[in-house]
PyMOL commands that place a pseudoatom at each C-alpha (Angstrom):
pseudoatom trace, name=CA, resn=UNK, resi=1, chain=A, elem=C, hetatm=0, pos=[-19.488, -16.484, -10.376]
pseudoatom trace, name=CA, resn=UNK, resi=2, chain=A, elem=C, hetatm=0, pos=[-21.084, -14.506, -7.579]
pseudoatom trace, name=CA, resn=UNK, resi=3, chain=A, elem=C, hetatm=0, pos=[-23.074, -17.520, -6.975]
pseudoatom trace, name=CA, resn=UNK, resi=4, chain=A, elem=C, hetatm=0, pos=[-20.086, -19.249, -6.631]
pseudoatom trace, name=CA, resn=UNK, resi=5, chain=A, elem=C, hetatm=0, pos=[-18.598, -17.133, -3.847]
pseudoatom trace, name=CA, resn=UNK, resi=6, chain=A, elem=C, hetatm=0, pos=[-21.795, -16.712, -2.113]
pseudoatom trace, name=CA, resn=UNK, resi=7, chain=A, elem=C, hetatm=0, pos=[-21.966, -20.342, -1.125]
pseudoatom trace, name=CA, resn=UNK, resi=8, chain=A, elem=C, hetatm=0, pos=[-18.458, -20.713, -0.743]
pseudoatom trace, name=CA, resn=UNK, resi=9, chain=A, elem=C, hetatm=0, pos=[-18.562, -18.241, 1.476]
pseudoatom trace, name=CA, resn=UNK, resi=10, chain=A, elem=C, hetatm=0, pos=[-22.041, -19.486, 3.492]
pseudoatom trace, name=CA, resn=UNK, resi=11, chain=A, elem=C, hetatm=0, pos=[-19.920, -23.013, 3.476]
pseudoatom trace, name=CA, resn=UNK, resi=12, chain=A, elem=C, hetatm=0, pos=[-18.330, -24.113, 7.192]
pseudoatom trace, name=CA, resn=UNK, resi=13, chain=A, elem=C, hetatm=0, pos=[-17.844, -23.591, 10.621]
pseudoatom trace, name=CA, resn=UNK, resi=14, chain=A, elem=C, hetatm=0, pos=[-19.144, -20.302, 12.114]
pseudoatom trace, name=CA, resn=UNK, resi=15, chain=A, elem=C, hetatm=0, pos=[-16.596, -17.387, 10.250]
pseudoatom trace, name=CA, resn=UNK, resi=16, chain=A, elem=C, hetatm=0, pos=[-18.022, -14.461, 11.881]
pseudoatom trace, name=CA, resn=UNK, resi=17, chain=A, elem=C, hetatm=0, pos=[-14.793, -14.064, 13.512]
pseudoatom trace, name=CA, resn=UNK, resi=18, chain=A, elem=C, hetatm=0, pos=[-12.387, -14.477, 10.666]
pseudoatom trace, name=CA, resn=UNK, resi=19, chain=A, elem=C, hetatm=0, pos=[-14.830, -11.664, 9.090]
pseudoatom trace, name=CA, resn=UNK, resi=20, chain=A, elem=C, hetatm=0, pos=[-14.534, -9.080, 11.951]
pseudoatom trace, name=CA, resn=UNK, resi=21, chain=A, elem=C, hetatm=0, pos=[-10.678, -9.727, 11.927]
pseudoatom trace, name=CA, resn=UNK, resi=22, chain=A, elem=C, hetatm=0, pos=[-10.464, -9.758, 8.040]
pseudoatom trace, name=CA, resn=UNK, resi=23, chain=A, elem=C, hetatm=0, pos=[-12.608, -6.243, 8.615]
pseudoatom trace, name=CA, resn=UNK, resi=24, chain=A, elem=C, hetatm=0, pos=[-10.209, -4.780, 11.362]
pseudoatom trace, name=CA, resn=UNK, resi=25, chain=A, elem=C, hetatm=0, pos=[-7.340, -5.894, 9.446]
pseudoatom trace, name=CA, resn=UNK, resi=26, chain=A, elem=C, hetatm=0, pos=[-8.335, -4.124, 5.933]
pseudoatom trace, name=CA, resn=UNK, resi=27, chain=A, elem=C, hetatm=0, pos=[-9.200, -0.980, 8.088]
pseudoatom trace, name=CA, resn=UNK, resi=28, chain=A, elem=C, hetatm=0, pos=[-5.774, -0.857, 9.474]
pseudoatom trace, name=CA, resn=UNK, resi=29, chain=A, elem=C, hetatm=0, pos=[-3.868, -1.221, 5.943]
pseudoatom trace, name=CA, resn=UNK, resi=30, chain=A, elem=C, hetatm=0, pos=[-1.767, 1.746, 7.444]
pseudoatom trace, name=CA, resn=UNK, resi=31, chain=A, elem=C, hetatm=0, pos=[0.065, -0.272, 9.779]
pseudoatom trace, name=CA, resn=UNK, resi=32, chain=A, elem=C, hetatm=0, pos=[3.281, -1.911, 9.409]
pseudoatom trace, name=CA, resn=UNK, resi=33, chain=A, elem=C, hetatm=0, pos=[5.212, -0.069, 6.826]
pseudoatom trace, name=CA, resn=UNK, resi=34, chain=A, elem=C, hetatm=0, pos=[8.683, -0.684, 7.204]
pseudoatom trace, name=CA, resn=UNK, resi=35, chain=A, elem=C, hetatm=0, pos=[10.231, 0.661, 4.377]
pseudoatom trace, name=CA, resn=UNK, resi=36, chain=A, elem=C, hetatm=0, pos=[10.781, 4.213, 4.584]
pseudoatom trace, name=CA, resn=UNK, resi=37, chain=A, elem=C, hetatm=0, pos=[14.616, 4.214, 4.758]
pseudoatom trace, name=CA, resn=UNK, resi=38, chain=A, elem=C, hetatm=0, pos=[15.139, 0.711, 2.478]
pseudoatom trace, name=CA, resn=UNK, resi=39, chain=A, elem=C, hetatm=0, pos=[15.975, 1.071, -1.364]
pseudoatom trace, name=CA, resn=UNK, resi=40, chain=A, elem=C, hetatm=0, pos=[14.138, -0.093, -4.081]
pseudoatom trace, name=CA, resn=UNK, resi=41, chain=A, elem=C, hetatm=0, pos=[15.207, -3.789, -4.207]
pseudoatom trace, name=CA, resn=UNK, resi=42, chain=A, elem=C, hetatm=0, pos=[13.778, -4.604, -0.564]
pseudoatom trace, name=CA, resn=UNK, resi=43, chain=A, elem=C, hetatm=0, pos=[10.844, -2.448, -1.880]
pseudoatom trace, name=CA, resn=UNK, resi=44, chain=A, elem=C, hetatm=0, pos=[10.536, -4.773, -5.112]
pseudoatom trace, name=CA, resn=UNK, resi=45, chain=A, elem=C, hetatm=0, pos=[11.291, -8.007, -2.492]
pseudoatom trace, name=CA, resn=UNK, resi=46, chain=A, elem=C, hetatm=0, pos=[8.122, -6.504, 0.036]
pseudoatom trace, name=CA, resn=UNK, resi=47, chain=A, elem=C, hetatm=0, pos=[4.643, -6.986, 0.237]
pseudoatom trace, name=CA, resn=UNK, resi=48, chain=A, elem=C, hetatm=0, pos=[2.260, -4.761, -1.039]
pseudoatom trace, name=CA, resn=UNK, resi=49, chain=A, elem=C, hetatm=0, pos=[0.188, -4.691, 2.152]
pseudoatom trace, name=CA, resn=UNK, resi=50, chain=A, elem=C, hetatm=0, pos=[4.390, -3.155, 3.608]
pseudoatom trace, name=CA, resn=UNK, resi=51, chain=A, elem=C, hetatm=0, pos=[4.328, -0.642, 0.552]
pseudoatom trace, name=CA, resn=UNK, resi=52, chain=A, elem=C, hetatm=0, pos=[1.374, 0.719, 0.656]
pseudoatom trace, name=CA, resn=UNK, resi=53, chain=A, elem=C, hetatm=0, pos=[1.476, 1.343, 4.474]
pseudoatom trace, name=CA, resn=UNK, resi=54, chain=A, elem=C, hetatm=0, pos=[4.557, 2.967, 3.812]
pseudoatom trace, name=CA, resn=UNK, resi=55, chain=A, elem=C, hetatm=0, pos=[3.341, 4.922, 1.084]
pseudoatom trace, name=CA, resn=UNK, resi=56, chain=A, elem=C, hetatm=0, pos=[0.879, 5.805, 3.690]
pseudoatom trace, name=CA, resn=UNK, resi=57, chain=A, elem=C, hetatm=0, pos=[3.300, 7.442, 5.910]
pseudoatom trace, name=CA, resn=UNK, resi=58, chain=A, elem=C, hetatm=0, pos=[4.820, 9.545, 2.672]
pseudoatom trace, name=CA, resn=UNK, resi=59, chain=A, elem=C, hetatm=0, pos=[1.294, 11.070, 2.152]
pseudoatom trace, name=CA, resn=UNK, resi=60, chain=A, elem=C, hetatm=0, pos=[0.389, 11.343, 5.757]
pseudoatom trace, name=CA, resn=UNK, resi=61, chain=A, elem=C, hetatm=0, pos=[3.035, 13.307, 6.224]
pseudoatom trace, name=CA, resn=UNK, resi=62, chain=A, elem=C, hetatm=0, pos=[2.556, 15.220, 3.367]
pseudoatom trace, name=CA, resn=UNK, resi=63, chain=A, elem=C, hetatm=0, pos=[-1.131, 16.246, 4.353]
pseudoatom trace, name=CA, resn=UNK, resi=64, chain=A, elem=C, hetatm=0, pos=[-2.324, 14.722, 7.538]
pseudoatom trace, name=CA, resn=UNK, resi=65, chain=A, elem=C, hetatm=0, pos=[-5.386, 16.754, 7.376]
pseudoatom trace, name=CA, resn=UNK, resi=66, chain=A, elem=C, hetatm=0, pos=[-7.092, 14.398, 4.698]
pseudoatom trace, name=CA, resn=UNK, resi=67, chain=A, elem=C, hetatm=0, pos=[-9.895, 11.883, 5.175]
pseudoatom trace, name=CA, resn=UNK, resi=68, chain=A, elem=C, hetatm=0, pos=[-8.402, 8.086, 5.827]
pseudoatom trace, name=CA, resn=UNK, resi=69, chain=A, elem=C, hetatm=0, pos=[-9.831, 7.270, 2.503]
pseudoatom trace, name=CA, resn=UNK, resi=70, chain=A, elem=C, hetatm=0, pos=[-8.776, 10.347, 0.947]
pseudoatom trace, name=CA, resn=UNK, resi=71, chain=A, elem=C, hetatm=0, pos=[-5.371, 9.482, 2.273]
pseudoatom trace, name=CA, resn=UNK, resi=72, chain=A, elem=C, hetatm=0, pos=[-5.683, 5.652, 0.788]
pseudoatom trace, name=CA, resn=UNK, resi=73, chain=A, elem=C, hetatm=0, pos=[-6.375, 6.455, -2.443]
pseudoatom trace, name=CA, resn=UNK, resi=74, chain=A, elem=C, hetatm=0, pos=[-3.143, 8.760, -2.069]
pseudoatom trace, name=CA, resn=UNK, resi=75, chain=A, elem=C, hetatm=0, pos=[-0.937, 5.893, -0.723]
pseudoatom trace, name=CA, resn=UNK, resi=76, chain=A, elem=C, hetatm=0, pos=[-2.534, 3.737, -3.871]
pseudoatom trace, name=CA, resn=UNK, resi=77, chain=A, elem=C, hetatm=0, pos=[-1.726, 6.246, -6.016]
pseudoatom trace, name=CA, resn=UNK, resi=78, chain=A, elem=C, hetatm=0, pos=[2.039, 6.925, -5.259]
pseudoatom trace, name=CA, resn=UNK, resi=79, chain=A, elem=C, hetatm=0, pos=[2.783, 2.884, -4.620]
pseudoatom trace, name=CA, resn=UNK, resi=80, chain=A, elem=C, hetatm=0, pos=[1.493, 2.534, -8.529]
pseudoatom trace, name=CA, resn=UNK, resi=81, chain=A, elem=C, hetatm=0, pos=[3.731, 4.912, -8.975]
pseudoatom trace, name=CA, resn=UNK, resi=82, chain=A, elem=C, hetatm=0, pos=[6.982, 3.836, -7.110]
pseudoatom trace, name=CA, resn=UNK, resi=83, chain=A, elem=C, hetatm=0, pos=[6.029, 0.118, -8.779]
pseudoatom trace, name=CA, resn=UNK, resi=84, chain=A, elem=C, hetatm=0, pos=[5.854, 1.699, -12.372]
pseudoatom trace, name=CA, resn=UNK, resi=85, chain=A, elem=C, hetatm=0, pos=[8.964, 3.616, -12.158]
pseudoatom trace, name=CA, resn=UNK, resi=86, chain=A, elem=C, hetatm=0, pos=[11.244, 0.805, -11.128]
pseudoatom trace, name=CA, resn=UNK, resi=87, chain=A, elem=C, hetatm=0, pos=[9.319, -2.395, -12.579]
pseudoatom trace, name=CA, resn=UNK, resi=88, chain=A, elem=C, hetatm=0, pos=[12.052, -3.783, -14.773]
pseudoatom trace, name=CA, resn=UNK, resi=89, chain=A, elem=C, hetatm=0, pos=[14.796, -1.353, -14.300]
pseudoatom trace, name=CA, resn=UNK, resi=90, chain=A, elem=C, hetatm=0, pos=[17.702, -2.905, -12.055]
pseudoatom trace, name=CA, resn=UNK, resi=91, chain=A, elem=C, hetatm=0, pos=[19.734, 0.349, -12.334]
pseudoatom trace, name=CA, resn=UNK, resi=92, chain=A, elem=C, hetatm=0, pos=[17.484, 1.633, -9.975]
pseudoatom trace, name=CA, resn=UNK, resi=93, chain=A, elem=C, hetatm=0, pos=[17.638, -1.090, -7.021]
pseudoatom trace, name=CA, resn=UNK, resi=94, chain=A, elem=C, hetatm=0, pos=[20.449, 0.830, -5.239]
pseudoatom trace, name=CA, resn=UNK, resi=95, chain=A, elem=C, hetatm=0, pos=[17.496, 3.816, -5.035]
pseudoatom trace, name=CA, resn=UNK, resi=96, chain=A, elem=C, hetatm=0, pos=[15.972, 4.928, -2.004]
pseudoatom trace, name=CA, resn=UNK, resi=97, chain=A, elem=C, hetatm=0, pos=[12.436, 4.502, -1.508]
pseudoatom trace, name=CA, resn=UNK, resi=98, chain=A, elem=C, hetatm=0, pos=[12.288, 7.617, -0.276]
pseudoatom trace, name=CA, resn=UNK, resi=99, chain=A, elem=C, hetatm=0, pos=[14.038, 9.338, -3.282]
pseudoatom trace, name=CA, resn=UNK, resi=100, chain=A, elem=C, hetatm=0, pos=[11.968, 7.480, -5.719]
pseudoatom trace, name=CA, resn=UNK, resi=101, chain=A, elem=C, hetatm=0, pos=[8.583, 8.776, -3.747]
pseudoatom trace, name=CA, resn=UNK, resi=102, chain=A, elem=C, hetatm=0, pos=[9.042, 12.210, -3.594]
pseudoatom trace, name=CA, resn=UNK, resi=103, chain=A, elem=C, hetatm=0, pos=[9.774, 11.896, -7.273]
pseudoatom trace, name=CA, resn=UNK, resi=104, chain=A, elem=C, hetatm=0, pos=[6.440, 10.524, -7.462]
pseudoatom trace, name=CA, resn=UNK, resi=105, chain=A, elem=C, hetatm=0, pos=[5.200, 12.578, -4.881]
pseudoatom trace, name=CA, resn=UNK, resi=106, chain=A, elem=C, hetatm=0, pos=[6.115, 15.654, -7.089]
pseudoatom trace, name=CA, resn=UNK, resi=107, chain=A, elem=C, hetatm=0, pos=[4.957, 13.943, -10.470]
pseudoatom trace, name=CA, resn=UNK, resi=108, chain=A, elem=C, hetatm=0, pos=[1.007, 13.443, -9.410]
pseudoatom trace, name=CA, resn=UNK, resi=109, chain=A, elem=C, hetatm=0, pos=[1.321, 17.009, -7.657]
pseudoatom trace, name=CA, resn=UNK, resi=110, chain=A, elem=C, hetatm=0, pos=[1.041, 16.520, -4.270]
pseudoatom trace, name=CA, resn=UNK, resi=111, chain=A, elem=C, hetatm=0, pos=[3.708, 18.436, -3.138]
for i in range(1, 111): cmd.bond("trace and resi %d" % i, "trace and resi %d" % (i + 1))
show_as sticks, trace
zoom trace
């Protein structure tokens, strides 16, 4: 399989720009969350690249002191969390995002 991908990905024009961008663009997954005031159905209708810069924001501003991967694995961790909680439940679409992740927030003991 790695085989595979290997000459896939040796395969075609000159990419060394789509890899910078694709690089630039992983190392900015904190950018561009939008949903820090929407309830759980536009969370559940969002991307996860939107959720977990959002959850981003949550932790940052939680503890801004951390490492940018310490702070990533945070974000990770309370998105899981947020998805988990509300994953199948409709009673809970009316729920803030922001209500639901400081429930989480509190629950793996960041705050």
């Amino acid at each position: 399989m790695l085989v595979v991908f290997i000459i896939f990905s040796s395969c075609g024009e000159n990419n060394s720009n789509t890899k910078a961008k694709s690089k630039t663009d992983i190392e900015k997954w904190y950018l561009g969350g939008t949903l820090h005031k929407a309830t759980i159905s536009d969370w559940k209708s969002s991307t996860p690249e939107n959720r977990l810069a959002t959850c981003g924001d949550f932790m940052a501003s939680i503890d801004n002191s951390v490492s940018m991967d310490v702070l990533k694995q945070r974000a990770t961790k309370l998105m899981d969390c947020i998805n988990e909680s509300t994953e199948g439940l409709d009673n809970t679409n009316n729920e803030s995002v922001s209500s639901i992740a400081s429930k989480c927030i509190v629950l793996l003991g960041y705050r």
